[in-house]
C-alpha positions as CSV (number, residue, x, y, z in Angstrom):
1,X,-45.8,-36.2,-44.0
2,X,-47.4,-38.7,-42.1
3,X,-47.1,-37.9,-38.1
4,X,-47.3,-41.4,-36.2
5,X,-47.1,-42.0,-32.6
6,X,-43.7,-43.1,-32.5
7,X,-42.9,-39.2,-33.6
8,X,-45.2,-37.5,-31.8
9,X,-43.4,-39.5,-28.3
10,X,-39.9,-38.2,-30.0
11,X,-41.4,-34.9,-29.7
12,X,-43.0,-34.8,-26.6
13,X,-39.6,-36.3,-24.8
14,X,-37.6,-33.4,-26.6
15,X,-39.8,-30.9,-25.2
16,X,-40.1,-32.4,-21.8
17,X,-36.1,-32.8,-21.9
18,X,-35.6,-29.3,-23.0
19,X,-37.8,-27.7,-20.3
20,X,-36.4,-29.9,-17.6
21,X,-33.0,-28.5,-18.8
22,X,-34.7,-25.1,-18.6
23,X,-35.8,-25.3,-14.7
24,X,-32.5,-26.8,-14.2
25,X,-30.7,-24.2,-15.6
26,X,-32.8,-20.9,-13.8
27,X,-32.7,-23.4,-10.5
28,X,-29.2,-22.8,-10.5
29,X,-28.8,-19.2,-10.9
30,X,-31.2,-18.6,-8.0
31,X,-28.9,-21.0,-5.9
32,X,-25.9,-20.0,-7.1
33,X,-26.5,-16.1,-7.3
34,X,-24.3,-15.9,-10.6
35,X,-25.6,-15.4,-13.6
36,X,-23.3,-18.4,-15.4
37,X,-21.2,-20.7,-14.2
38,X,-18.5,-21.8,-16.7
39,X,-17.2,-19.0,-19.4
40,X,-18.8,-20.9,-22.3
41,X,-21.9,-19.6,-21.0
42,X,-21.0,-16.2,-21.7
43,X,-17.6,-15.6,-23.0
44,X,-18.1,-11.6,-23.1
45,X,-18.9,-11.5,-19.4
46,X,-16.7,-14.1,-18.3
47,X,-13.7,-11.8,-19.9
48,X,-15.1,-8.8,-18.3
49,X,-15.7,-10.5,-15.0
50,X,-11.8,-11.8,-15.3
51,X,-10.0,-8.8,-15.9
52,X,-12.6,-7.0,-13.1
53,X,-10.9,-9.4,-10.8
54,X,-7.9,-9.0,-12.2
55,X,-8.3,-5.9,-11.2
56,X,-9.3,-5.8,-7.9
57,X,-6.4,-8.1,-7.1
58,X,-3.6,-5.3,-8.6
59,X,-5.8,-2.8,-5.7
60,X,-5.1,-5.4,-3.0
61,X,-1.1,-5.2,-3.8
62,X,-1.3,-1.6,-4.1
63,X,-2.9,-1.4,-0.8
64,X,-0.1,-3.2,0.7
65,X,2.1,-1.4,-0.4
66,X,0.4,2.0,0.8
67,X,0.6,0.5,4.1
68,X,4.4,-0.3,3.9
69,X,5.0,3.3,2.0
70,X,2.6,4.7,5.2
71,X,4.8,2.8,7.4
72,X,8.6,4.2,6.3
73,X,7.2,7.5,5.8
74,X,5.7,7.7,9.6
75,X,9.4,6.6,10.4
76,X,10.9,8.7,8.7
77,X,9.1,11.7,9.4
78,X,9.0,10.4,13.7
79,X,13.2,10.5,12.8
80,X,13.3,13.8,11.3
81,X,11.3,15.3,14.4
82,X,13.3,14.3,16.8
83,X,16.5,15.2,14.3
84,X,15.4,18.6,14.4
85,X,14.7,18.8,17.9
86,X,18.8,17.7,18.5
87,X,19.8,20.5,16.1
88,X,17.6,23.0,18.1
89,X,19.0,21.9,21.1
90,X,22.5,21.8,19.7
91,X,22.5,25.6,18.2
92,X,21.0,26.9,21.6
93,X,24.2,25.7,23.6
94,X,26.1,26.9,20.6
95,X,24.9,30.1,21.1
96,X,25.0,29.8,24.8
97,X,29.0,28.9,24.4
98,X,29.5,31.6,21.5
99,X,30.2,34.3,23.8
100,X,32.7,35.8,25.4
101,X,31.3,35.1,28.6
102,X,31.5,31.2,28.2
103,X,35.1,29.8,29.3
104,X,36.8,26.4,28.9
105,X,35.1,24.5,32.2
106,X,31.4,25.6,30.4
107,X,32.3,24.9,27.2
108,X,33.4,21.3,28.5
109,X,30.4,21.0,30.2
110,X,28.2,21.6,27.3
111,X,30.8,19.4,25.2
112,X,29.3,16.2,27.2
113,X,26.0,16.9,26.5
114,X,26.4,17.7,22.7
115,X,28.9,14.2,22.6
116,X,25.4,12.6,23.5
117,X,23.5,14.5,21.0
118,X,26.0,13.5,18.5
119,X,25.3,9.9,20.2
120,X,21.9,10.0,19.9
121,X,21.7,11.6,15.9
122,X,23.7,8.8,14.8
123,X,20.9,5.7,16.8
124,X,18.1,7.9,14.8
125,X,20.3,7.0,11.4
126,X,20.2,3.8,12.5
127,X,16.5,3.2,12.7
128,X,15.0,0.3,11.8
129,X,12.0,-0.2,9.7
130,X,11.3,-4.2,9.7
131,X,14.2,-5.9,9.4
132,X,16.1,-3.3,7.3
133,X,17.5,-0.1,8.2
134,X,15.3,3.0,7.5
135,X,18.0,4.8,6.3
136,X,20.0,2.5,4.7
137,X,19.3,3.0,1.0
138,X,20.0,0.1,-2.0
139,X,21.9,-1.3,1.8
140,X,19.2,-2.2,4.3
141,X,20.6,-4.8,6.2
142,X,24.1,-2.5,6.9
143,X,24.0,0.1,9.4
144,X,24.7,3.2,7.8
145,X,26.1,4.8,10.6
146,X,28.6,4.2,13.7
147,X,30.0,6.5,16.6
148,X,34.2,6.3,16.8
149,X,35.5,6.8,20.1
150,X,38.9,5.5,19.8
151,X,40.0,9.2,20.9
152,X,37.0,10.3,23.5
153,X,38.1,14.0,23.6
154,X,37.3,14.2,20.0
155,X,34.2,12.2,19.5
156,X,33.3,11.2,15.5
157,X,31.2,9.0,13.6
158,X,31.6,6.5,10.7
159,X,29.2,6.5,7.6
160,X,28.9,4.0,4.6
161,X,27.5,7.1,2.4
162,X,24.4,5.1,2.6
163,X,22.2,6.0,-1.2
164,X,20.1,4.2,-3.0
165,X,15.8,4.9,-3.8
166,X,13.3,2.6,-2.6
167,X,10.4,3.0,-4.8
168,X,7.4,1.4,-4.3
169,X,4.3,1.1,-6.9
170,X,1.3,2.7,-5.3
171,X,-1.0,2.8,-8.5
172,X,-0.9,1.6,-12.3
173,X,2.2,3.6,-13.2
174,X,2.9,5.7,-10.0
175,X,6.2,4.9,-8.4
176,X,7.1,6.5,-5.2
177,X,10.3,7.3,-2.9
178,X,9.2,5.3,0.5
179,X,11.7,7.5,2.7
180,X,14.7,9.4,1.8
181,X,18.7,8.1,2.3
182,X,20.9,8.2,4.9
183,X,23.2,10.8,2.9
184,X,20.2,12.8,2.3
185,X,19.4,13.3,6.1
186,X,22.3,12.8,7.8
187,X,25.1,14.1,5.6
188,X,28.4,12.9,4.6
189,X,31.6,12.8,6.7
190,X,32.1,15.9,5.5
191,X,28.7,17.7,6.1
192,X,25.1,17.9,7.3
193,X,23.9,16.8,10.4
194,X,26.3,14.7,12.0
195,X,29.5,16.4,10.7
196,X,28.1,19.7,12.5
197,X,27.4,18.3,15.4
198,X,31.0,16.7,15.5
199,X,32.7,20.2,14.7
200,X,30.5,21.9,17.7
201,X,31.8,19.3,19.6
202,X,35.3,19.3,18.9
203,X,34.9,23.8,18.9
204,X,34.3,23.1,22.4
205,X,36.5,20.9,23.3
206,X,39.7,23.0,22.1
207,X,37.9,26.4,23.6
208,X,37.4,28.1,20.2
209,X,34.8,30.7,20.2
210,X,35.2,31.4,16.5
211,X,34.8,27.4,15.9
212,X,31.7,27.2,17.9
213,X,30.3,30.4,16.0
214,X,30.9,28.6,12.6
215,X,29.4,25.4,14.2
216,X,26.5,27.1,15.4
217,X,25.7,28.4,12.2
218,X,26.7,25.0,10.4
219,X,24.0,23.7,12.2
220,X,21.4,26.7,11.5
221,X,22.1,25.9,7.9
222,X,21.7,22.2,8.4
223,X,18.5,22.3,10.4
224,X,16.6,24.4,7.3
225,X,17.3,21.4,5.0
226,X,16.0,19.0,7.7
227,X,12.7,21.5,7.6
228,X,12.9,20.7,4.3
229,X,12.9,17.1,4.3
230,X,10.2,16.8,6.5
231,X,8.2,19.4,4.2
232,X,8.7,16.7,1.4
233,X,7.5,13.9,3.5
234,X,4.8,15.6,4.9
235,X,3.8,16.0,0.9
236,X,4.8,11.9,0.5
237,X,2.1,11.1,3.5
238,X,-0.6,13.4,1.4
239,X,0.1,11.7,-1.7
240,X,-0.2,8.5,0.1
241,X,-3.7,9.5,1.8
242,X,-5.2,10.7,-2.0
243,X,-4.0,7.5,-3.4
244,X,-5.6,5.3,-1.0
245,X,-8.9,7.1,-1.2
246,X,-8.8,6.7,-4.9
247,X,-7.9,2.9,-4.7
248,X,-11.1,2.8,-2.8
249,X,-13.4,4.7,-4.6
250,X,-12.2,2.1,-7.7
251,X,-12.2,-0.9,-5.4
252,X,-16.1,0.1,-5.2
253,X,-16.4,1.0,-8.8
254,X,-14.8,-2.5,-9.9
255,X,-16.9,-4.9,-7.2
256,X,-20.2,-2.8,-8.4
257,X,-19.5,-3.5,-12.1
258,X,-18.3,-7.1,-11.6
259,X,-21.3,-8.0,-9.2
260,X,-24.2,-6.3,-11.9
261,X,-22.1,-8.6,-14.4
262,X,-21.5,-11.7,-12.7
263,X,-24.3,-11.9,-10.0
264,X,-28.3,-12.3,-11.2
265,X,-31.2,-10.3,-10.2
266,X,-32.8,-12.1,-7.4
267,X,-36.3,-10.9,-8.2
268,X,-35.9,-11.6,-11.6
269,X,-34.7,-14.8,-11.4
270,X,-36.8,-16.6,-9.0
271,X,-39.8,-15.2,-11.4
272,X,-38.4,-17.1,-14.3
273,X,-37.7,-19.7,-12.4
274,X,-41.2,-20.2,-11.4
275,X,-42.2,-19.4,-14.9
276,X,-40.3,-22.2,-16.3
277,X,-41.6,-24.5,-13.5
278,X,-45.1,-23.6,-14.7
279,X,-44.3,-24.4,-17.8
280,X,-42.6,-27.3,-17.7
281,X,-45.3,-28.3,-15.5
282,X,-48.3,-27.7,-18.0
283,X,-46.2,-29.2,-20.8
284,X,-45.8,-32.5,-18.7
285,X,-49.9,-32.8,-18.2
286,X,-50.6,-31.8,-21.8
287,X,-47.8,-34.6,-23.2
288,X,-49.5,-36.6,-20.7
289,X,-52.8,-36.2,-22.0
290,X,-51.7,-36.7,-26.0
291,X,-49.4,-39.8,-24.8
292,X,-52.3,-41.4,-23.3
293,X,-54.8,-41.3,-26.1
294,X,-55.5,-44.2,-28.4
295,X,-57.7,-44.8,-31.0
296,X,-60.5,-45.8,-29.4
297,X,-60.4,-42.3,-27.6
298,X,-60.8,-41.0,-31.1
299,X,-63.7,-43.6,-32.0
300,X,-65.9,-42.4,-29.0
């Protein structure tokens, strides 16, 4: 095969193209910091470095929703405090008032002060958390409970048997109870919180001592299922607290894996860039050198 000038330019041009494509190329990654730039480059670690981020976005919602779970269950658990404290307070002047010692013009006198109890029980049902009510259940924007005073002598409260989870997805898989419903802490018309409170009340309005006994232990009953509520969302806030420290020990895991398969070594990089540059470099004298020879360079 006969190798004329006209080839060996082709040649040379090809060369010169490809190693300019070559500096280009490593030029970028140093700039850039990646090591590709459109998926076709790499398809393997283009998929890996998608579902990475796909990823790391999920953590970002699941964050969010910590907080917000964090958030109800502080609430909720702040609620349940002070609930406990009205019981407590409540059974002591039940107590006090259980007695043969207590008459009907201290037993009215401690009737005020457990209507405002009663008062104040039913605002902690009514909490708040954002625009929906803490307690509410599947019915946030109701208010679960209300105080009837039509007949002041025998104080009561309303209730829309408020029920209903609100689950919230802290992990892949892992649902959990933000707070608990109104029904669960408060009671029903019937029973729990509230309905003891009413029937200390009303014990002591009609000078019962027998009523404000039962009452009084009504509420001793009722106050070791509030414990017990708060024991389960003082278990929710742990659960929440391990979760987020697993999010972030993955968070970590996921931007260290994406970054060694996305990102270049620095070091490296700038070395093969300069290595191409050299290159390129000595291939442009040495085509220089060929292109400019004739033949009367040869006849010399």
């Amino acid at each position: 095969m006969r190798i004329t000038n006209n080839i060996t330019t082709q040649n040379a041009l090809r060369n010169m193209q490809r190693g300019q494509q070559e500096v280009a190329a490593t030029s970028s990654r140093v700039y850039s910091g990646l090591r590709f730039e459109r998926a076709s480059e790499d398809p393997t670690a283009a998929a890996q470095v998608m579902r990475t981020s796909g990823s790391l976005r999920a953590l970002v919602q699941y964050r969010r929703n910590i907080d917000a779970a964090t958030a109800r269950t502080s609430a909720e658990e702040g609620v349940l405090d002070q609930l406990d404290s009205v019981l407590v307070r409540a059974r002591e002047l039940g107590v006090s008032q259980a007695t043969g010692t207590a008459n009907a013009d201290t037993r009215l006198v401690v009737k005020a002060e457990v209507d405002q109890l009663l008062r104040f029980a039913v605002s902690l049902g009514n909490t708040k958390s954002g625009d929906a009510y803490l307690f509410g259940g599947s019915q946030g924007t109701v208010a679960p409970f209300g105080i009837d005073d039509t007949d002041p002598a025998n104080l009561d409260f309303t209730t829309t048997n408020p029920s209903g989870e609100r689950k919230i997805e802290i992990s892949s898989g892992q649902l959990l109870s933000t707070n608990h419903d109104g029904t669960e802490v408060f009671g029903t018309a019937s029973s729990g919180p509230l309905a003891a409170l009413r029937e200390l009340s009303r014990a002591l309005g009609a000078n019962d001592q027998d009523a404000i006994g039962a009452a009084t232990d009504q509420l001793r009953a009722t106050a070791g299922e509030v414990q017990t509520l708060i024991g389960d969302v003082g278990a929710r806030m742990n659960q929440l607290e391990v979760t987020g420290a697993n999010l972030g020990a993955l968070e970590i895991t996921l931007k260290t894996f994406k970054s060694d398969t996305q990102e270049i070594d620095f070091e490296q990089a700038v070395t093969e860039m300069v290595g191409r540059q050299t290159a390129f470099q000595a291939a442009m004298l040495a085509t220089s050198r060929v292109m400019g020879m004739n033949l009367t360079d040869y006849l010399r």
